[in-house]
GUNULUM-605844 format. One line per 4 residues: number of its first residue (from 1); their letters; for each residue x, y, z of N, C-alpha, C. Coordinates in pm, whole numbers, plus 50000, padded with zeros to 5 digits. Example, Ala and Ser with C-alpha at 12.3 -4.5 7.8 and 13.67 -1.06 7.14 Angstrom:
2
1) as) 51319:49431:50780:51230:49550:50780:51320:49670:50780  51285:49775:50708:51367:49894:50714:51290:50003:50787
END
This chain:
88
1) xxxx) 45484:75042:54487:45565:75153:54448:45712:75115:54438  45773:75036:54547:45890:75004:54516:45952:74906:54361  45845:74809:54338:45836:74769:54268:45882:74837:54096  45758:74918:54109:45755:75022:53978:45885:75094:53987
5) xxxx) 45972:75153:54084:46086:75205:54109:46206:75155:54041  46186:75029:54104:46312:74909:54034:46292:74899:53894  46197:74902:53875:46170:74877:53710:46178:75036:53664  46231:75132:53678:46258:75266:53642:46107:75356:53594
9) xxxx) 46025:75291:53691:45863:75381:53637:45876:75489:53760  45818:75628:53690:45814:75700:53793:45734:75656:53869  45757:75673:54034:45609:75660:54128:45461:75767:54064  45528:75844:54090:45394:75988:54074:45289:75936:53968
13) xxxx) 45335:75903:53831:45328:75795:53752:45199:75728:53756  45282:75632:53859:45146:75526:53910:45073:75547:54004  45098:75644:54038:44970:75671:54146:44859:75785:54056  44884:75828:53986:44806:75908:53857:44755:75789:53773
17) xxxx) 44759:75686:53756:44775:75600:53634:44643:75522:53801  44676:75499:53927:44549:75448:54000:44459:75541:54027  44457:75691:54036:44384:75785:54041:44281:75741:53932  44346:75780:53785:44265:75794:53648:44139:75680:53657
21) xxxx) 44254:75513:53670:44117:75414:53678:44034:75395:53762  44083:75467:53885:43967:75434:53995:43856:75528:54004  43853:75620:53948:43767:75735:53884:43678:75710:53783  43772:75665:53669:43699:75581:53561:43612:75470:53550
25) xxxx) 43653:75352:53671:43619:75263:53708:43446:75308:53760  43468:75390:53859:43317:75389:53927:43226:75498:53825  43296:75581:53733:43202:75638:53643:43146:75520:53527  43217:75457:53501:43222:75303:53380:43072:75244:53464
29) xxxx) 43127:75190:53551:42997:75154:53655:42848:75187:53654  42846:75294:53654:42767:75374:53685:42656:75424:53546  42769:75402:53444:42725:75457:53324:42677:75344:53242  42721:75222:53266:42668:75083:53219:42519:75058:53301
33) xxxx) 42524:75102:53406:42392:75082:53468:42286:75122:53421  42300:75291:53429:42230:75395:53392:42192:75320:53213  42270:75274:53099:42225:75240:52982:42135:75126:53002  42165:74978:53082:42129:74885:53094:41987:74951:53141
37) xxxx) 41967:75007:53256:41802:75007:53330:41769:75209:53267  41778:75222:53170:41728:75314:53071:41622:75428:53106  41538:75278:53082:41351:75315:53117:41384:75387:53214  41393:75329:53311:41384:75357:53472:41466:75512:53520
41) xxxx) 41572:75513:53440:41656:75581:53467:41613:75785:53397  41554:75707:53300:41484:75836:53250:41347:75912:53250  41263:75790:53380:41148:75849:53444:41246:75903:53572  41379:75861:53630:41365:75883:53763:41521:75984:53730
45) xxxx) 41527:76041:53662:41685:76138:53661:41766:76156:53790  41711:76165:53880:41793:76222:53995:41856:76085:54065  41795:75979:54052:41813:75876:54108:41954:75857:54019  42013:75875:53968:42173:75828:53883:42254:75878:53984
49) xxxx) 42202:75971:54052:42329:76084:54179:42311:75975:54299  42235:75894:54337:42201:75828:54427:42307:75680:54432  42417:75701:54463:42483:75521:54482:42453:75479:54606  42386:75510:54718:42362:75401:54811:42264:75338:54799
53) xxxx) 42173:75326:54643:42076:75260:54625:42101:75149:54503  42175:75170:54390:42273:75098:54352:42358:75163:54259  42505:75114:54308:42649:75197:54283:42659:75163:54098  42631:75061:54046:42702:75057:53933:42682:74906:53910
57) xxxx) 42707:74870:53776:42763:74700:53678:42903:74700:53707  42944:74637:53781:43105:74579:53770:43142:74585:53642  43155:74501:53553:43192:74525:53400:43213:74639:53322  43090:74672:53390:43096:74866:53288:43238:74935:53368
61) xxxx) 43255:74959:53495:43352:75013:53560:43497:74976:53491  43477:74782:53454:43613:74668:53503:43658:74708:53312  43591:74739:53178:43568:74757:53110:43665:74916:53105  43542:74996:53146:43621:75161:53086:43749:75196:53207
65) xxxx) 43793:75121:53317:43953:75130:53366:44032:75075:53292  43980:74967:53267:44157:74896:53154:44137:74981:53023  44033:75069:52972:44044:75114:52866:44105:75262:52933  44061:75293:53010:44098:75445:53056:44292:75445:53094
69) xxxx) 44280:75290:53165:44451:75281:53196:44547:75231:53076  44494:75195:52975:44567:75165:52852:44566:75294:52776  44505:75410:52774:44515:75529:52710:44574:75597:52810  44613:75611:52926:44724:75677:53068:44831:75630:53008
73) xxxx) 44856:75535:52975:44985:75416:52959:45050:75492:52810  44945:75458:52743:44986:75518:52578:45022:75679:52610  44932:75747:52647:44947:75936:52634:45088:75932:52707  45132:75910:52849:45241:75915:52912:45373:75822:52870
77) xxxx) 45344:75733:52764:45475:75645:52688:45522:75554:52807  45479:75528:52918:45529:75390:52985:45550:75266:52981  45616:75206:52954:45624:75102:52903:45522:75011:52955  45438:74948:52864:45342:74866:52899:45338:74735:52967
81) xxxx) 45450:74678:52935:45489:74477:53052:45505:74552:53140  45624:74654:53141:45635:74653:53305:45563:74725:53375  45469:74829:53320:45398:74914:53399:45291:74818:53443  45265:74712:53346:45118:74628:53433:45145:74507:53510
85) xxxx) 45307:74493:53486:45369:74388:53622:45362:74479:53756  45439:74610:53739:45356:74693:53857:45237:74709:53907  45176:74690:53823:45035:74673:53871:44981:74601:53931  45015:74477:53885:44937:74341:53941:45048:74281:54062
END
């Protein structure tokens, strides 16, 4: 946060901008799974509500956050170098 400060990003900002992907992230997850194992998924419906049996594809999550945080970035006009030097 201090970081993003110095570089004139609002905080509130980026903590909305880690809200959005970390939301996105485990729905991305979740939703790559559910396509990948299909079959399975559409004899067993209820089992998609179930993550302590398995949460999600990394990729699908790692995939629709940088897409979900590059459309946060664009809709709110933040500048993009420095908002993802804040980031990282």
């Amino acid at each position: 946060m201090a970081y993003a400060k110095r570089e004139g990003i609002d905080p509130t900002r980026m903590i909305d901008l880690g809200i959005w992907t970390l939301l996105s992230g485990i729905v991305g997850a979740k939703l790559l799974l559910v396509l990948v194992e299909l079959p399975y998924y559409w004899r067993h419906k209820m089992e998609i509500l179930y993550n302590w049996r398995s949460a999600g594809v990394f990729y699908g999550g790692f995939v629709l956050a940088c897409a979900v945080g590059l459309w946060y970035v664009h809709r709110t006009r933040l500048p993009l170098a420095r908002t993802a030097d804040a980031v990282a």
